[in-house]
VMD Tcl script that draws the C-alpha trace (Angstrom):
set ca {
  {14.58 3.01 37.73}
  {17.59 2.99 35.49}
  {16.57 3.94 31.60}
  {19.37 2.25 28.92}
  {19.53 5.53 26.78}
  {21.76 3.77 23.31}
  {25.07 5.44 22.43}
  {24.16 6.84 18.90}
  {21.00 8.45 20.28}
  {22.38 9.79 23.84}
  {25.18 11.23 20.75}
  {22.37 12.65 19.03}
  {20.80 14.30 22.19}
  {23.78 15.61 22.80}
  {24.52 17.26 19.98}
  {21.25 18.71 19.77}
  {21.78 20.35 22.83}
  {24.38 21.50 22.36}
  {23.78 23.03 18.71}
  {20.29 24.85 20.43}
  {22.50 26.94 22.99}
  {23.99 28.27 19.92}
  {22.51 31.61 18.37}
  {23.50 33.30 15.29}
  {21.94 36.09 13.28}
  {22.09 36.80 10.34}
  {22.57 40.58 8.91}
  {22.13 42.25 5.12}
  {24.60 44.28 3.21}
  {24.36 46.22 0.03}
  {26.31 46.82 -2.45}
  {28.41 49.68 -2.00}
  {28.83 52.57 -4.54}
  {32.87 51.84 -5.54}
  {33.69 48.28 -6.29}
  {34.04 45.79 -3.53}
  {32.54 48.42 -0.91}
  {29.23 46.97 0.51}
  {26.62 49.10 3.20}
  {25.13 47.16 6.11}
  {21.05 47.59 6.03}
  {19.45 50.00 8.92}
  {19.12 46.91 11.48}
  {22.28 45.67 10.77}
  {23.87 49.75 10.89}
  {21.71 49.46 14.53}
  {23.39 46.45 15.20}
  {26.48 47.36 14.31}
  {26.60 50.61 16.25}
  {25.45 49.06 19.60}
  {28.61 47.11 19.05}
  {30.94 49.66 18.73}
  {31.32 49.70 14.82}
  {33.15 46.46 15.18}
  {31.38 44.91 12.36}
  {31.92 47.47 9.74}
  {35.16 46.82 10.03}
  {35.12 43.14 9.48}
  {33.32 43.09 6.49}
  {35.75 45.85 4.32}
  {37.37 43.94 1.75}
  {35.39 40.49 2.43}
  {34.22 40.12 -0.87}
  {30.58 40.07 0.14}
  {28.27 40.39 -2.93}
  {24.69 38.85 -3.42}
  {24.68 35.06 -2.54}
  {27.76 35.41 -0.49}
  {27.34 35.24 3.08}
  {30.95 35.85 5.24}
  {30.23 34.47 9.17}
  {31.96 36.60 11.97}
  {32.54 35.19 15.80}
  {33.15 36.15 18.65}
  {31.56 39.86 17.49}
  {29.12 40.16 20.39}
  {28.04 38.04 23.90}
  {24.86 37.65 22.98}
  {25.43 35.67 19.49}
  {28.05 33.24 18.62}
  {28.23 34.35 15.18}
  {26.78 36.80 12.98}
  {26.28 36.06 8.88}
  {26.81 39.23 6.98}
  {24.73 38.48 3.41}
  {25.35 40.35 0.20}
  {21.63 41.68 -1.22}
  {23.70 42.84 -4.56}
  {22.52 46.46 -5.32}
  {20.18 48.80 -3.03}
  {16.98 49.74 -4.93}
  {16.64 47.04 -7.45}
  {12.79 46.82 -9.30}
  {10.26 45.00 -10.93}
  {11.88 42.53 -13.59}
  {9.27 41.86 -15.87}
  {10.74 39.68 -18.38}
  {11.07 36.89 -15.50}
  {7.76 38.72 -13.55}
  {9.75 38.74 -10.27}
  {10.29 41.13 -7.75}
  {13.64 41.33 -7.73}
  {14.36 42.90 -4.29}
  {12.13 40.35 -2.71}
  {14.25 37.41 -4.97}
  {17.31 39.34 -3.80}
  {15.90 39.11 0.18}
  {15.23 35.44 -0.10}
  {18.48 34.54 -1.53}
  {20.42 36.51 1.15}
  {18.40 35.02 4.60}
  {19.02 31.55 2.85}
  {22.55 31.58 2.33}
  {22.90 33.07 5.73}
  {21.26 30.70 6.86}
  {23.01 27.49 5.74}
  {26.36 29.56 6.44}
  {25.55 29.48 10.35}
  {24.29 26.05 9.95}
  {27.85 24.82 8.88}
  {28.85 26.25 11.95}
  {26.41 23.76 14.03}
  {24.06 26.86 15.37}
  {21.35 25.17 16.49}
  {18.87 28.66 16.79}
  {19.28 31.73 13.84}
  {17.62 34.65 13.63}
  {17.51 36.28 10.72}
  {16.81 40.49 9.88}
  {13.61 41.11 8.32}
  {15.93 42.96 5.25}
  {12.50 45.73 4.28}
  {9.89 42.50 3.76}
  {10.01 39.88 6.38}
  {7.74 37.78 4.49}
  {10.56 37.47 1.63}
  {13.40 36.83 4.68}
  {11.45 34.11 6.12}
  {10.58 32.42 2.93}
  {14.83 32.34 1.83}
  {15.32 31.35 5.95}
  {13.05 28.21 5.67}
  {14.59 27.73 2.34}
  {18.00 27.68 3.69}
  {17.41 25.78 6.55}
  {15.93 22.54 4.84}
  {17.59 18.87 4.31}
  {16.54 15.76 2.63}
  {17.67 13.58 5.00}
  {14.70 10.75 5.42}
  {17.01 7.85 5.26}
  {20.28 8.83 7.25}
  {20.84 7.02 10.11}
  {20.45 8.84 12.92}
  {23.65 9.90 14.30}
  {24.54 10.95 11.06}
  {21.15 13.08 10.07}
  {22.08 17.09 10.85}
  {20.07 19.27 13.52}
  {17.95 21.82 11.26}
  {18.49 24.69 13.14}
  {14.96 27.24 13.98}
  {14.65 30.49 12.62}
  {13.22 33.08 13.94}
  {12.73 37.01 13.41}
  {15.45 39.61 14.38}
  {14.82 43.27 14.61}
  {11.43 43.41 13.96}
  {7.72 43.45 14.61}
  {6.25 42.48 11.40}
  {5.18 38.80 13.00}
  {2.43 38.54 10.53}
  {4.27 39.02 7.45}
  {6.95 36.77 8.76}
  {4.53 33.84 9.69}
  {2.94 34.15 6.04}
  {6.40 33.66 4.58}
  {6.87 30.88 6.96}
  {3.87 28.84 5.59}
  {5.35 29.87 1.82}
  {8.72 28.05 2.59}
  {7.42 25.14 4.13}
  {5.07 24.53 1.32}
  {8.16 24.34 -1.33}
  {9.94 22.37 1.08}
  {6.90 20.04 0.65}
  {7.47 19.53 -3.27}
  {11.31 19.31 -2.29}
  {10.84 16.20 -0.25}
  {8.31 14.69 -2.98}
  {10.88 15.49 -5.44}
  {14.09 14.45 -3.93}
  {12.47 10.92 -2.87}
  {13.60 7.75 -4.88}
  {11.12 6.54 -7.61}
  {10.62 2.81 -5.47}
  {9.32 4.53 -2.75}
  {7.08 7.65 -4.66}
  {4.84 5.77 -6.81}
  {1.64 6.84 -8.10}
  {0.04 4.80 -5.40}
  {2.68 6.38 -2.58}
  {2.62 9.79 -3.96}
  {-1.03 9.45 -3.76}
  {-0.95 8.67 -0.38}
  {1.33 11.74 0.61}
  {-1.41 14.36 -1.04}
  {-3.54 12.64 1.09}
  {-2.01 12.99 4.26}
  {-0.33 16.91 3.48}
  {-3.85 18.40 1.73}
  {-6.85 16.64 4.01}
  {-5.64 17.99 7.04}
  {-5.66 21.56 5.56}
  {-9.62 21.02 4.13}
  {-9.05 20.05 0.54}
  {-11.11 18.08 -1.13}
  {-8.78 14.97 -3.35}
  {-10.56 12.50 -5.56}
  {-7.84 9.40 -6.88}
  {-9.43 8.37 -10.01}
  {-8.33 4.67 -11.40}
  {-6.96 3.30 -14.63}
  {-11.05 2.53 -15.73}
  {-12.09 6.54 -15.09}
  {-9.22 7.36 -17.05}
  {-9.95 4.67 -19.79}
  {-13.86 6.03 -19.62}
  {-11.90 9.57 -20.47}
  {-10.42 8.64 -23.09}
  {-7.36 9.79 -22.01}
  {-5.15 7.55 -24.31}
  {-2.04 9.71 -24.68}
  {-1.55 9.52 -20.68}
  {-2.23 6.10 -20.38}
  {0.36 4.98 -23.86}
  {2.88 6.60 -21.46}
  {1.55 4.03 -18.48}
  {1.36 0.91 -20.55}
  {5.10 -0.40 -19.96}
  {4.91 -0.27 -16.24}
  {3.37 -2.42 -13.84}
  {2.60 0.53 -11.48}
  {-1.30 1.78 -12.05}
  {-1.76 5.21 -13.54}
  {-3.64 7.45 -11.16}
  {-5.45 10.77 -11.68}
  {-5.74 13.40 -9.14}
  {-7.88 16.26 -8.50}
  {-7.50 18.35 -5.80}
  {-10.42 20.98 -4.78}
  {-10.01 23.98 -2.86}
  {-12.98 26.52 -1.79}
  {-11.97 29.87 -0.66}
  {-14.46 31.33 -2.59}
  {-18.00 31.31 -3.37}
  {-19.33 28.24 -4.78}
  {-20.46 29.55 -8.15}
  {-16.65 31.53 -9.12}
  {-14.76 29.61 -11.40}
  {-11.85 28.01 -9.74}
  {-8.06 28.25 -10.86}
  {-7.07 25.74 -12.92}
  {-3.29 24.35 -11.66}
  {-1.92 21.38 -14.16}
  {1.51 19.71 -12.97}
  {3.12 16.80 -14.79}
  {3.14 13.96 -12.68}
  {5.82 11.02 -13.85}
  {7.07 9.89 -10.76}
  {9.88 8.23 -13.07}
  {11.14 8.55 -16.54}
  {13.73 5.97 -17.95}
  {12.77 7.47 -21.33}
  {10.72 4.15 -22.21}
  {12.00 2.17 -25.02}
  {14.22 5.20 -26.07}
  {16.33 5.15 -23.08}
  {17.77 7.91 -21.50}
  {21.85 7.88 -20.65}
  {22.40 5.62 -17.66}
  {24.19 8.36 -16.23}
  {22.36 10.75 -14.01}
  {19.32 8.48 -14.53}
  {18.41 8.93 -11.27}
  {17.58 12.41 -11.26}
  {14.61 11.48 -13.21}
  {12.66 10.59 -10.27}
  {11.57 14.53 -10.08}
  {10.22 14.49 -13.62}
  {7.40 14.81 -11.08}
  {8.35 18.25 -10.26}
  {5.13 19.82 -11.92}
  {2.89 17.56 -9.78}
  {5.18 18.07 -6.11}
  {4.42 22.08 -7.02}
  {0.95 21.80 -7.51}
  {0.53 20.34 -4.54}
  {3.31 22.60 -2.47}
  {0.74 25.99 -3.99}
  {-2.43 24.07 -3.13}
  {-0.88 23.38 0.91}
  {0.30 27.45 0.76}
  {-3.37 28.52 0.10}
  {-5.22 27.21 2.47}
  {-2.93 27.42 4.83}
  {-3.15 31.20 4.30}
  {-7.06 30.67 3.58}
  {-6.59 32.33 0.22}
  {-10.55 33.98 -1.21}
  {-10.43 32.20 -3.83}
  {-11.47 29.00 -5.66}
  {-8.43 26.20 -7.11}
  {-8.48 22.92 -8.80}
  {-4.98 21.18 -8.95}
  {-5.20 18.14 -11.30}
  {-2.32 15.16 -11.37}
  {-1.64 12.55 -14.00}
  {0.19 10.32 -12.44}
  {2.28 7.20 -13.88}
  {5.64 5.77 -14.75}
  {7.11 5.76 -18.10}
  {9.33 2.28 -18.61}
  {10.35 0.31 -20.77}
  {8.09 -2.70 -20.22}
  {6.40 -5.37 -22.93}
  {3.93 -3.26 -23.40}
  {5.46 0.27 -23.72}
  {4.98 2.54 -26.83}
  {6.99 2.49 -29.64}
  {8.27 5.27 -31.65}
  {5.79 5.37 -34.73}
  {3.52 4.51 -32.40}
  {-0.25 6.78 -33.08}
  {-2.29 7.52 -30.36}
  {-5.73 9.41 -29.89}
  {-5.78 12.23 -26.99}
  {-8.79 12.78 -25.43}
  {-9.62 16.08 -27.71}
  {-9.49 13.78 -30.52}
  {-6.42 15.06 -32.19}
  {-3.86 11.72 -33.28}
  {-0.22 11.90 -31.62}
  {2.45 10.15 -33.47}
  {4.93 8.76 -31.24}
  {8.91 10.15 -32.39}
  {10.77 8.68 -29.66}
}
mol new
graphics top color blue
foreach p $ca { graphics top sphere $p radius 0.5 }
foreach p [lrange $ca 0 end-1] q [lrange $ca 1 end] { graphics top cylinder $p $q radius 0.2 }
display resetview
C-alpha cells in the first residue's frame, strides 16, 4: 500500500530528522580576573582537557561575558557544536534588595542563552552542564528552548530542540528544575495568546485542562456569585464588554486540612483597551498579557503539585475584559468595593 505523505509535512519530517542527529552542549565560563579574560567551569576545564585544550583557545578574546553565549564547531566528533556561556563573575551572593540568588539567576541566564544559540544553529538535541545547581541550568534550558508558535503553519513552525543533562548525576535536581520551566512556559503561552482567542470563558477552560490533571481543585464562579459578593469594583471594570466576568479559585492540598493555605492573587484582564480612556493604538496589542498576574498564578499552582509541595495554596482569578462598550465606566464614575470603601473613577 502506497501512503501520499504531503510535501510541506514530508519537509517537516525531514527537517526534524535531520535537526535530532544534531548534538550540541553547552559549557559555562567565568569571568576572568583581568578584563576580557573569562575561566571555563570544572566540567567544561574536563571537557576542555579531554580535547586537547582546544577550547581554551577559542574562547580568548571572544568577548564572552554573562548573557553572551559564542558557539564553536567542529571542536569535537562527538558534538557538532559547543556554546561557551558567560556566568559574569565567580562567587556572586545573595542579593537581597531583589531577594534573588544571584548565582542561581546568573546559571539560568547562561543555559538559556546557550541554549537558543545552538538552536539558531538547527541542533535538534542540547545538553547543557549542570554549572554547580542543575536545578537552576535546567530551569534557564527549558527557558531557552521555548516558542510561541501555535498558529504557524507548519513548515514554517521551528523544531524545539530537547535538553538534557551533561556532566552530571544530579537527575533529581535537574528534573525539579524541569517541572519549574515548563510551568512559566505555561503562563508564557497564556500570555502571548491573542485576546479573541483567551477570554475569560477560554482562559477558563485552559486552567481547567493544565490544573485538573495535576489534582487541583477549580471552582468558575459566574457574574450572579460575584454580584451576591458585592464585588462592584471588578465587575464596573466588566460592564463595557460583552464577554462574562468570571472568578476563579483554585485549591491545592499538600497539607493538612486544618493549615491555613497560601493565599496567591493574580490580576486577570485578559484585555485592556484602557476603556473609555483609551490607550495609544500603538502597541495595543501587547495588552492582551495584562493577564500576566493570573497566567503566573496558575504557572506556581501547576509547579507545586507537580513537585507535591507540603503545603496548602489557594490561587484566586478575576477575570474580565475592560472595553470601551455602552456600558463602560466613566471617569467620575463612584463605585463601592466589596470592603465597603467608595472608589472614584480618574480615568
Amino acid at each position: 500500500r502506497v501512503v501520499a505523505i504531503e510535501k510541506s509535512n514530508f519537509r517537516c519530517l525531514a527537517d526534524a530528522c535531520s535537526a535530532f542527529n544534531k548534538k550540541g552542549v553547552v559549557l559555562g565560563a567565568y569571568d576572568g580576573a583581568n578584563p576580557g579574560e573569562v575561566k571555563l567551569t570544572p566540567i567544561g576545564t574536563k571537557f576542555d582537557e579531554e580535547m586537547g585544550g582546544n577550547l581554551r583557545e577559542l574562547i580568548k578574546g571572544s568577548g564572552i561575558k554573562k548573557g553572551v553565549a559564542r558557539v564553536f564547531c567542529n571542536v569535537c566528533k562527538d558534538f557538532q557544536a559547543v556554546a561557551v556561556a558567560g556566568l559574569g563573575p565567580e562567587g556572586v551572593g545573595f542579593n537581597l534588595l531583589e531577594n534573588l540568588d544571584m548565582c542561581k539567576e546568573n546559571i539560568r541566564v547562561a543555559a538559556g542563552s546557550g541554549v537558543v544559540a545552538l538552536d539558531d544553529q538547527g541542533l535538534g538535541v542540547i545538553f547543557v552542564e549542570a554549572f554547580c545547581d542543575a536545578e537552576a541550568a535546567a530551569e534557564g534550558a527549558i527557558l531557552g528552548a521555548w516558542k510561541y508558535q501555535e498558529f504557524k503553519n507548519k513548515e514554517m513552525q521551528a523544531i524545539m530542540p530537547k535538553v538534557d543533562l551533561f556532566g552530571s548525576d544530579d537527575r533529581q535536581e535537574w528534573d525539579r528544575g524541569i517541572v519549574k520551566g515548563d510551568a512559566q512556559n505555561v503562563a508564557r503561552k497564556i500570555e502571548e495568546t491573542p485576546g479573541n482567542i483567551m477570554t475569560p470563558t477560554l482562559f477558563t477552560q485552559v486552567v481547567l485542562d493544565q490544573l485538573c490533571a495535576c489534582g487541583i481543585q477549580v471552582e468558575a464562579r459566574d457574574r450572579d456569585w460575584i454580584e451576591a459578593k458585592k464585588m462592584y469594583g471588578f465587575l464596573t471594570v466588566a460592564k463595557g464588554s460583552c464577554e462574562q466576568p468570571l472568578f476563579l479559585q483554585m485549591n491545592y492540598c499538600g497539607g493538612p486540612p486544618d493549615d491555613k493555605p497560601i493565599l496567591l492573587v493574580g490580576k486577570g484582564i485578559t484585555f485592556d483597551t484602557g476603556g473609555l480612556c483609551l490607550k495609544p493604538c500603538q502597541n495595543m496589542s501587547e495588552f492582551r498579557a495584562d493577564l500576566a498576574g493570573a497566567a503566573v498564578i496558575v504557572g506556581v499552582m501547576k509547579a507545586v503539585a507537580k513537585m507535591a509541595l507540603p503545603c496548602n495554596v489557594t490561587g484566586l482569578i478575576p477575570l474580565c475584559e475592560n472595553m470601551p462598550g455602552g456600558m463602560a465606566m466613566k471617569p467620575g464614575d463612584i463605585v463601592t468595593a466589596v470592603n465597603g470603601k467608595t472608589i472614584r473613577i480618574e480615568d
